[in-house]
C-alpha positions in Angstrom: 0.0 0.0 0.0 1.7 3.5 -1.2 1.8 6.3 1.1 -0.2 9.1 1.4 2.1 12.1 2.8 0.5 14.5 5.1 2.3 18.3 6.2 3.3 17.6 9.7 5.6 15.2 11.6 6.3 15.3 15.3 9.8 14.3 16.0 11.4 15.2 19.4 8.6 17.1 20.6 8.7 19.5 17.7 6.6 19.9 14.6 8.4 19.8 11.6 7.8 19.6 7.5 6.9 15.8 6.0 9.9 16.5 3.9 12.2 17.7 7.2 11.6 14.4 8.7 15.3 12.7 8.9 17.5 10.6 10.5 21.3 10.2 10.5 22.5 7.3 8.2 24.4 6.2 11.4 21.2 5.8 13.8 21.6 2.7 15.2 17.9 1.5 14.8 18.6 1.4 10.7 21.1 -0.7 11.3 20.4 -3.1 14.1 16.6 -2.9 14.8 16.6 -1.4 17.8 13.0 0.6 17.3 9.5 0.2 19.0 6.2 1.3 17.1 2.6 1.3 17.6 -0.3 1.7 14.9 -3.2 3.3 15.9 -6.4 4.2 13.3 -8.2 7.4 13.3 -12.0 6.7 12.1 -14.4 9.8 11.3 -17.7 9.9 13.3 -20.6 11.6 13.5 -18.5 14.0 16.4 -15.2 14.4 14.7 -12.5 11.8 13.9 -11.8 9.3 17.3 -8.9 7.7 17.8 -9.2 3.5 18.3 -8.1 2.8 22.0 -5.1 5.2 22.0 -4.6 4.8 26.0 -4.0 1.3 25.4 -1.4 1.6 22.6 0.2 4.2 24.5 0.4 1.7 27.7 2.0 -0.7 25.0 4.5 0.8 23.6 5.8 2.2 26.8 5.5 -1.5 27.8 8.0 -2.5 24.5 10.2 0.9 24.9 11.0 -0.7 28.7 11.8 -4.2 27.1 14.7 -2.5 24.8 15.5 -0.6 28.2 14.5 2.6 26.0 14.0 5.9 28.4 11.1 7.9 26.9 11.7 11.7 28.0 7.8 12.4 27.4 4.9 11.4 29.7 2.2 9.3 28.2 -0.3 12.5 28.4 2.3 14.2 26.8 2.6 11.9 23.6 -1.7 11.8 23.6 -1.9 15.2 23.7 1.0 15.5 20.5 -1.1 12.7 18.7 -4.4 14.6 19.0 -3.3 17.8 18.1 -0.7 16.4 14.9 -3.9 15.1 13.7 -5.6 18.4 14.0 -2.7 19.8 12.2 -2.6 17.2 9.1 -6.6 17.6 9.2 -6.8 13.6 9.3 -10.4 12.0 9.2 -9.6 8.7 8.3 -6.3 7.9 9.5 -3.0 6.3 10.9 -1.5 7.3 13.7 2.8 5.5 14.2 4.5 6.4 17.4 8.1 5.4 16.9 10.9 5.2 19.5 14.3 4.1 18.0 18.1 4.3 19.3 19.2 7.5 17.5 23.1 8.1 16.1 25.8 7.5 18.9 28.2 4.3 18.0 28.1 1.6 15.4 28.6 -1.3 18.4 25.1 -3.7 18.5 25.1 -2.4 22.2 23.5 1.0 22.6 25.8 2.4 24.9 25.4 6.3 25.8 23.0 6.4 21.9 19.7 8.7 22.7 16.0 7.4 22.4 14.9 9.2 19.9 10.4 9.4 19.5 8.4 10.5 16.4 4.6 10.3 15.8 3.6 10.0 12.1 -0.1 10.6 11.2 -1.3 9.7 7.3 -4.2 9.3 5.8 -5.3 5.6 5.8 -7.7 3.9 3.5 -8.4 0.2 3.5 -5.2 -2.6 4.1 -6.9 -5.2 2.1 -9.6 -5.2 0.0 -10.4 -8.0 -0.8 -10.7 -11.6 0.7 -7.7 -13.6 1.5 -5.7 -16.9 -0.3 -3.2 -17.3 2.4 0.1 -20.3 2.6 1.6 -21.1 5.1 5.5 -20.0 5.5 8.2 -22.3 6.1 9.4 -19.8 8.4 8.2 -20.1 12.2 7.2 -17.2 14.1 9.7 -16.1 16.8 8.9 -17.3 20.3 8.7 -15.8 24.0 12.3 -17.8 24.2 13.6 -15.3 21.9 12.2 -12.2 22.6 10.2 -10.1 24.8 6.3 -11.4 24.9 3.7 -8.7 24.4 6.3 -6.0 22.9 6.2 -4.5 19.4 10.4 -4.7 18.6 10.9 -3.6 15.2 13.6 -5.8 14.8 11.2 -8.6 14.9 9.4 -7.5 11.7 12.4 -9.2 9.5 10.8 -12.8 10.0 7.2 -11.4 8.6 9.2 -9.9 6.0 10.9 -13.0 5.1 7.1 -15.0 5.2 5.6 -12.5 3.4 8.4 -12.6 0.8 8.1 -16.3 0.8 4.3 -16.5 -0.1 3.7 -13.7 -2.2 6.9 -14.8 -4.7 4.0 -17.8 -5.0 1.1 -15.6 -5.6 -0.6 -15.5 -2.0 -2.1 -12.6 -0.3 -0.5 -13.3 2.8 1.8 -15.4 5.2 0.1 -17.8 7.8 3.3 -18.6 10.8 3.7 -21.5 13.3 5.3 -21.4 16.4 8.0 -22.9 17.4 6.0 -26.2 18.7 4.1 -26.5 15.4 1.1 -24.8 16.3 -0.4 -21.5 14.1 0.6 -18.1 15.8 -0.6 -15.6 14.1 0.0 -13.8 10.6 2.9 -11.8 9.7 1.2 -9.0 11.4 -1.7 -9.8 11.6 -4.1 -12.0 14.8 -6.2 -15.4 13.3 -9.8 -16.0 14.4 -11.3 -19.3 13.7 -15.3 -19.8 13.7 -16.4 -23.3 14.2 -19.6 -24.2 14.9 -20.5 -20.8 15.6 -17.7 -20.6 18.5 -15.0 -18.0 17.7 -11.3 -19.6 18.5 -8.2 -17.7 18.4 -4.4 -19.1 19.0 -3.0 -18.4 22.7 0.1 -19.3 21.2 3.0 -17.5 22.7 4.6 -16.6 19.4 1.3 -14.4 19.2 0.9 -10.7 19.7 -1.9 -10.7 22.1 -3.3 -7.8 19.9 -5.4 -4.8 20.7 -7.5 -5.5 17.9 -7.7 -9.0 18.7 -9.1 -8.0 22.0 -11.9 -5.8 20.7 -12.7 -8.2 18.8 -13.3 -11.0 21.7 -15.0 -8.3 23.5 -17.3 -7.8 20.8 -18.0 -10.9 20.0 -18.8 -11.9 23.7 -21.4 -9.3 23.6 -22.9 -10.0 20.3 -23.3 -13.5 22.2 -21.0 -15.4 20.2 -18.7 -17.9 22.3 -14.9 -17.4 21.5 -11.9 -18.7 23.5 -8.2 -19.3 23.4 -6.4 -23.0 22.9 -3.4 -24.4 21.2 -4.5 -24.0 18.0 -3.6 -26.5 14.9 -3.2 -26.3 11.0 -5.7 -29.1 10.4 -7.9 -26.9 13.0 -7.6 -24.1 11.0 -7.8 -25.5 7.1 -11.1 -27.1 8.7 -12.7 -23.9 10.0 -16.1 -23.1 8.9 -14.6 -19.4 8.8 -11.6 -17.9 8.8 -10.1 -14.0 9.8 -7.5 -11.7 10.4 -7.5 -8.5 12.7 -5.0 -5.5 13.5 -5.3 -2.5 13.8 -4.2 -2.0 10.3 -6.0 -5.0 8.4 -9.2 -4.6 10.9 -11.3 -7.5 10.0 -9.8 -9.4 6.9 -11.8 -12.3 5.6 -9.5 -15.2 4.7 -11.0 -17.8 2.1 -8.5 -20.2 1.4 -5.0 -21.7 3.4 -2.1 -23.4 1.0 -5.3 -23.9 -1.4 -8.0 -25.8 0.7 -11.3 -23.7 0.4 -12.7 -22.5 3.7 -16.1 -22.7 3.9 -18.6 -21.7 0.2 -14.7 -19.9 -0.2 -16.5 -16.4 0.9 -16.5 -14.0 3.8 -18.7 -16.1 6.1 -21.6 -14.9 7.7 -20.0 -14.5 11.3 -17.2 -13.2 10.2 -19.6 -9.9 7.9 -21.5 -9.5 11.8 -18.5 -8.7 13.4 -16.5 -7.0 11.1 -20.2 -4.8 10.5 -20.1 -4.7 14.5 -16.5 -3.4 14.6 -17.2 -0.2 12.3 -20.2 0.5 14.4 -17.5 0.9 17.2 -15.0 2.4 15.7 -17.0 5.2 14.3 -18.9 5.3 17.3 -22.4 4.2 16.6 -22.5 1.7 19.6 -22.2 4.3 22.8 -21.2 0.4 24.5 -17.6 0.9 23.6 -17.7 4.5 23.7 -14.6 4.4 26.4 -12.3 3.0 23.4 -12.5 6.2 21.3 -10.3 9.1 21.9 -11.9 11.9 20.4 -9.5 14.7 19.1 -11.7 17.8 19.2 
């Protein structure tokens, strides 16, 4: 998906021009991963344009700045207020909001020794990530595991291995990666949380390969009170080619029907009829047309 520019990009606590946004060719996050991001979607409502359980991605990715011992020099009110008003200033309805905290330029050793965290908030305008329904394959590349990295945290540096599935898959003409863990057991897509329906349960991996997403969250917290079942368990690829309906959610993909896995048809091979009530039931609260979930929008007027 191209990008759409917008005027304004806080870096540092300062606005400054799309074009002024740069970083040394030295900074040690281009060259060793050493980042943190979050993605957080701006919808337009009836009351101005909300912003998608902000709190909680802040919470996060001060969560994943501690696991790279990162020291963030702004407050989390601080960085909400910035977000809010960058998106006032680049007049975003529909949007995408990426706070990004990265070891800046200092030394060229792996160890950031004495190298400054430095934090940016992008804000774009943002469309749809797919659209339309997905042919996924699974990648012969597993999914890195709590063993290897910090549970729960959103590392950059951990996006090589979706880029290397995604790479994989697409080379063969699918839409998109589906990744095991490290026991054999589905995880998750390259950056994206699975949902499984069958027999009208929903069922979604508690592998620990998994980002236990925020997306994914709303989305059992929906579903619970559209009085649909859903739980977590060990999820297999037999389980999952043998769905009645298939799903991905983040908050860039929202809810992405999937209609095939390494070529077995799931279900009549269209967005089942679950899957259309709760992605319908999403964008009601997202653009805040069910006052239930009110508390998850951030409003920025």
């Amino acid at each position: 998906m191209g990008i759409t520019t917008s005027k304004f990009v806080w870096m540092n606590g300062k606005f400054v021009k799309w074009q002024d946004a740069k970083v040394h060719m030295l900074t040690h996050a281009l060259h060793y991963g050493s980042a943190i991001y979050e993605g957080v979607h701006a919808y337009k409502t009836d009351e101005g344009t909300a912003l998608f359980r902000l709190n909680e991605h802040i919470d996060r990715f001060f969560y994943s700045a501690n696991a790279l011992s990162m020291s963030i020099k702004f407050t989390k009110s601080q960085l909400i207020s910035s977000v809010k008003k960058l998106i006032k200033m680049n007049k975003i309805g529909d949007g995408y909001v990426r706070p990004l905290a990265y070891y800046g330029y200092g030394n060229v050793g792996v160890f950031p020794k004495d190298i400054p965290t430095d934090i940016a908030l992008i804000a774009i305008p943002w469309g749809y990530y797919y659209t339309k329904d997905l042919r996924i394959r699974t990648s012969s590349f597993i999914r890195h595991s709590d063993k290897s990295s910090v549970y729960g945290a959103k590392l950059s540096g951990n996006y090589a291995n979706s880029i290397l599935a995604m790479h994989e898959v697409r080379k063969k003409g699918y839409d998109e990666a589906l990744m095991l863990d490290e026991n054999g057991y589905v995880a998750e897509g390259p950056a994206e949380n699975i949902f499984l329906v069958k027999n009208g349960n929903l069922i979604t991996p508690n592998s620990r390969s998994a980002l236990p997403g925020i997306t994914r969250d709303s989305i059992i917290r929906i579903s619970k009170g559209m009085g649909i079942k859903s739980y977590e368990k060990n999820v297999t690829l037999q389980e999952v080619k043998n769905a009645d309906e298939l799903f991905f959610c983040g908050t860039a993909t929202e809810v992405a029907p999937i209609i095939s896995v390494d070529d077995k048809i799931i279900g009549n091979g269209k967005a089942g009829e679950i899957t259309s009530k709760i992605k319908g039931k999403f964008y009601d609260v997202v653009r805040g047309k069910d006052r239930k979930y009110r508390k998850w929008l951030t409003f920025v007027d």
